[in-house]
C-alpha positions as protocol buffer text, in pm:
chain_id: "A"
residue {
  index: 1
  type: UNK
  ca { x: 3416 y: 4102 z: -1533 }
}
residue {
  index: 2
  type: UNK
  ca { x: 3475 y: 3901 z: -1858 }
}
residue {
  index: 3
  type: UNK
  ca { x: 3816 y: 4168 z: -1924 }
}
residue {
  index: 4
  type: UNK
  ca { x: 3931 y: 4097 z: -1610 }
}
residue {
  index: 5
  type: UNK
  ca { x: 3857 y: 3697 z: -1658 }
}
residue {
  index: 6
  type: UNK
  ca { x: 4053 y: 3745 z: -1943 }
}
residue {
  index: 7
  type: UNK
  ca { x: 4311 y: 3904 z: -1869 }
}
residue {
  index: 8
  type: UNK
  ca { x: 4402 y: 3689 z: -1581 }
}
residue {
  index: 9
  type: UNK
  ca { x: 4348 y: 3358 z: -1817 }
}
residue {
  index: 10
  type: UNK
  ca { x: 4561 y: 3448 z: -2104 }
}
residue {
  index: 11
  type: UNK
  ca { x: 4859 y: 3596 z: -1888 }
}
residue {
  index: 12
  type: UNK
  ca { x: 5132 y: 3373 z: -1914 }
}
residue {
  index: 13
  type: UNK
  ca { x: 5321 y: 3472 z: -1604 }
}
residue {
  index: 14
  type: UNK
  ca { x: 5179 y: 3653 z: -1304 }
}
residue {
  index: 15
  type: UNK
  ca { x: 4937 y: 3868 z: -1459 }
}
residue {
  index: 16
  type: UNK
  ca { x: 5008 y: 4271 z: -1439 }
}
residue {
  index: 17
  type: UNK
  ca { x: 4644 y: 4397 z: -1467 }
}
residue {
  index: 18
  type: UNK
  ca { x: 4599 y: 4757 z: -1493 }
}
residue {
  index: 19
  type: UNK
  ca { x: 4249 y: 4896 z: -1486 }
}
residue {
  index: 20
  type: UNK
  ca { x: 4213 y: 5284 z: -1560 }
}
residue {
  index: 21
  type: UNK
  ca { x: 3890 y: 5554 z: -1599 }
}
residue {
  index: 22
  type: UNK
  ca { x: 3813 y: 5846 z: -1767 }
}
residue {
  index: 23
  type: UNK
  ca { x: 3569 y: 6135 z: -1923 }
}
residue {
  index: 24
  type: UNK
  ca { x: 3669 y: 6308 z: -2234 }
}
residue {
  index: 25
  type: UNK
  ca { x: 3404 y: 6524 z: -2343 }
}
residue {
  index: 26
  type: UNK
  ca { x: 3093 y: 6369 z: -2312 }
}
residue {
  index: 27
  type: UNK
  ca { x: 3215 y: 6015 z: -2272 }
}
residue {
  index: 28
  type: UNK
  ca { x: 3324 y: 5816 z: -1988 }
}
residue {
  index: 29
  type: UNK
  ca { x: 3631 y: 5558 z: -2036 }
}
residue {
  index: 30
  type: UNK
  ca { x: 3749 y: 5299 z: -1905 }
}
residue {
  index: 31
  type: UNK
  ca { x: 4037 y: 5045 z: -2034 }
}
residue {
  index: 32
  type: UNK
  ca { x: 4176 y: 4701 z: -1861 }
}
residue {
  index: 33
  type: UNK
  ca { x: 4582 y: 4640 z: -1977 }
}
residue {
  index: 34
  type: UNK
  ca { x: 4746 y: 4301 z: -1945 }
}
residue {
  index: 35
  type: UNK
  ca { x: 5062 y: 4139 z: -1959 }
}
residue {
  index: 36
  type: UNK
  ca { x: 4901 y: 3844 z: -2104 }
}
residue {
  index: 37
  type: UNK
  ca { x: 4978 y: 3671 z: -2455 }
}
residue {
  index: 38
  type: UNK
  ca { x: 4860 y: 3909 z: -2680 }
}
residue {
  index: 39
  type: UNK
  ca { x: 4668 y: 3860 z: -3034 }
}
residue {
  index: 40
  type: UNK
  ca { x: 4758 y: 3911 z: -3354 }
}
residue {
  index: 41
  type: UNK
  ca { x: 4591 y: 4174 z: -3609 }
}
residue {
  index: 42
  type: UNK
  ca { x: 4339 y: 3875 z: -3745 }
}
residue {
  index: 43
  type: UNK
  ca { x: 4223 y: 3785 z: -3417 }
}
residue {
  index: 44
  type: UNK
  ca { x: 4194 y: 4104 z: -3296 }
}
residue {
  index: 45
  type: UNK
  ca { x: 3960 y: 4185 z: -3592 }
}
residue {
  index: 46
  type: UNK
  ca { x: 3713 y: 3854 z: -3474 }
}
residue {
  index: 47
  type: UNK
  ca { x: 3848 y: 3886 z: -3104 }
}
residue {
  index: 48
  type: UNK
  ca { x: 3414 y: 4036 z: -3052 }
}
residue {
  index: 49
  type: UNK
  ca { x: 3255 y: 3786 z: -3306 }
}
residue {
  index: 50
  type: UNK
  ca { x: 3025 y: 3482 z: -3168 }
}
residue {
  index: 51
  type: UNK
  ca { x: 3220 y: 3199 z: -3066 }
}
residue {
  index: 52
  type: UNK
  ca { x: 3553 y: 3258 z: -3165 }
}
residue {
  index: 53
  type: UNK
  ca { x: 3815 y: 3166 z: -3029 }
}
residue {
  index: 54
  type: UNK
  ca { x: 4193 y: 3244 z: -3073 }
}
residue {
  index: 55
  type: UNK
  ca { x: 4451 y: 2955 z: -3192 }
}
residue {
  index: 56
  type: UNK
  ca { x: 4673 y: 2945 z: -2895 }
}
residue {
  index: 57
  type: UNK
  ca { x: 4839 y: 2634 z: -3041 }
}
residue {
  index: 58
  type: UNK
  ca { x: 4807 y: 2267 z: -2904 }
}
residue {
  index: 59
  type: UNK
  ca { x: 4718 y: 2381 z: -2553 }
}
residue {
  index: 60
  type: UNK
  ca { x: 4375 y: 2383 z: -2408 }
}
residue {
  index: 61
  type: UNK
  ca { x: 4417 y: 2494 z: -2038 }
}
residue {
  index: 62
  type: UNK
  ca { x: 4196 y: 2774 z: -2126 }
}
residue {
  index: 63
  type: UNK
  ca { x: 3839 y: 2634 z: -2144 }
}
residue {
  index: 64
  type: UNK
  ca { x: 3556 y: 2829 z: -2284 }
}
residue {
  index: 65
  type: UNK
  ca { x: 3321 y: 2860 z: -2596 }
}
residue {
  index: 66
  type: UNK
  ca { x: 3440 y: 3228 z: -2769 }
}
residue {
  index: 67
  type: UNK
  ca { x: 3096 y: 3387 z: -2599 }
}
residue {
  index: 68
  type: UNK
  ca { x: 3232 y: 3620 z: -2347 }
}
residue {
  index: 69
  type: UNK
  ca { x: 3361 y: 3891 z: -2551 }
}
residue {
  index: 70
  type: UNK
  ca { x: 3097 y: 3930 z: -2815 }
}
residue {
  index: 71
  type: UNK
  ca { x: 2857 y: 3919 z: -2444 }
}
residue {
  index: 72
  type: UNK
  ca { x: 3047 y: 4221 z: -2332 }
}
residue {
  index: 73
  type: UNK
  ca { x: 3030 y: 4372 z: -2685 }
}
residue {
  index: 74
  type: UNK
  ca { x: 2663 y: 4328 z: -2692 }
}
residue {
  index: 75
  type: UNK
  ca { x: 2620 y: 4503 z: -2349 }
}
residue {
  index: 76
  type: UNK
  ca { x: 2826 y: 4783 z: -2439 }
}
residue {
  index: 77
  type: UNK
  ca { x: 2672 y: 4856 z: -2739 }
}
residue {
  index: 78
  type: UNK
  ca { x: 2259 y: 4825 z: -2543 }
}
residue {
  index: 79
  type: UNK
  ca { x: 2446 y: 5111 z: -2368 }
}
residue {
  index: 80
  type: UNK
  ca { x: 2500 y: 5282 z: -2634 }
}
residue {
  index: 81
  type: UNK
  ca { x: 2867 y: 5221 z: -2636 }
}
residue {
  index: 82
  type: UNK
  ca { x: 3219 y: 5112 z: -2828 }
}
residue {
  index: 83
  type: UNK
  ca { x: 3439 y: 4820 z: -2729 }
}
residue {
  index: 84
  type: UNK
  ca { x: 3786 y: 4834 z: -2875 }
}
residue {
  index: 85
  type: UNK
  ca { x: 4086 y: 4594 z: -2862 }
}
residue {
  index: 86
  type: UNK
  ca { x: 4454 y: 4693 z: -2879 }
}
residue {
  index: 87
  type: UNK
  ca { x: 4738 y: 4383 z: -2858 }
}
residue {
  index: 88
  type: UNK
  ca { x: 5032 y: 4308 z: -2993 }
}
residue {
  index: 89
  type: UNK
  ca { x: 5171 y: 3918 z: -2957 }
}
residue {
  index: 90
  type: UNK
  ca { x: 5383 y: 3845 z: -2627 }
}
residue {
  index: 91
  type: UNK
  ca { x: 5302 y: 4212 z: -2502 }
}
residue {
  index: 92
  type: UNK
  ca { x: 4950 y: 4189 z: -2378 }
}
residue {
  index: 93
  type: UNK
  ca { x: 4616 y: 4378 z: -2444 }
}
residue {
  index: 94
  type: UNK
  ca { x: 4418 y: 4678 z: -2361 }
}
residue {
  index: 95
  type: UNK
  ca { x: 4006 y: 4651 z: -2425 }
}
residue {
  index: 96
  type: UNK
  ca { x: 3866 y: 5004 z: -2397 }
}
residue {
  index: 97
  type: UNK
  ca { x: 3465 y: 5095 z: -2360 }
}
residue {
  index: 98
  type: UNK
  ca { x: 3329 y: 5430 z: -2400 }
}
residue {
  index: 99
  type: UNK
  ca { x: 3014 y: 5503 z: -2253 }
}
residue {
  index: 100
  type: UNK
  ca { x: 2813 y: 5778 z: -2319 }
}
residue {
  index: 101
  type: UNK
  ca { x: 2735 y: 6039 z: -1965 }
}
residue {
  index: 102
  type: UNK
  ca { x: 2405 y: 6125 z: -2111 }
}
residue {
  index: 103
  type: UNK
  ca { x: 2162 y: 5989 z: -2265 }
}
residue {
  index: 104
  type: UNK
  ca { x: 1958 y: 6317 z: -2410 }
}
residue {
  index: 105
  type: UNK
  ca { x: 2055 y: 6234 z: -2760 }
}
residue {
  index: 106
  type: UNK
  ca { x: 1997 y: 5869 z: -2803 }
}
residue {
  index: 107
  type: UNK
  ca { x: 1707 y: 5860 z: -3062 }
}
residue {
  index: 108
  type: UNK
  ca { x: 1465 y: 5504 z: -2931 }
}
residue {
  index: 109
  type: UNK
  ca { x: 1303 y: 5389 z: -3195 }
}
């Protein structure tokens, strides 16, 4: 829910929200794609970390605390999973998880 959130917050225009699925080999996709603002490389490296949030200038229309994304990362990875960002500035983003199918391998201790 939080990629869909986002998407729709930081979309500029009307947003263009494409949601797609998956398997490849023992792994299970699935990627949301905007037509929001985008993010630079920088932010996109922090985009997961706890509480931070993107400069999107002198506006603050967009309220929140920079907790949602590193929330979804932290799900995804109790699931044994990756969370991965893609953007480039003005273009929008595409967050991908990949969830495992099975769990046989996962080693619990």
């Amino acid at each position: 829910m939080n990629l869909l959130d986002n998407a729709i917050k930081y979309s500029k225009d009307a947003p263009e929200i494409h949601v797609t699925t998956y398997t490849k080999g023992d792994r299970f996709f699935f990627a949301v794609k905007d037509n929001g603002i985008g993010m630079s490389k920088d932010a996109q490296a922090k985009v997961f970390d706890r509480f931070y949030r993107a400069s999107t200038g002198n506006t603050h229309n967009v309220k929140g605390f920079g907790l949602g994304l590193n929330y979804a990362k932290e799900i995804v990875l109790a699931h044994h999973g990756i969370i991965t960002v893609n953007s480039t500035v003005g273009k929008g983003s595409t967050f991908t998880v990949s969830l495992p199918l099975t769990l046989k391998d996962i080693n619990y201790e």
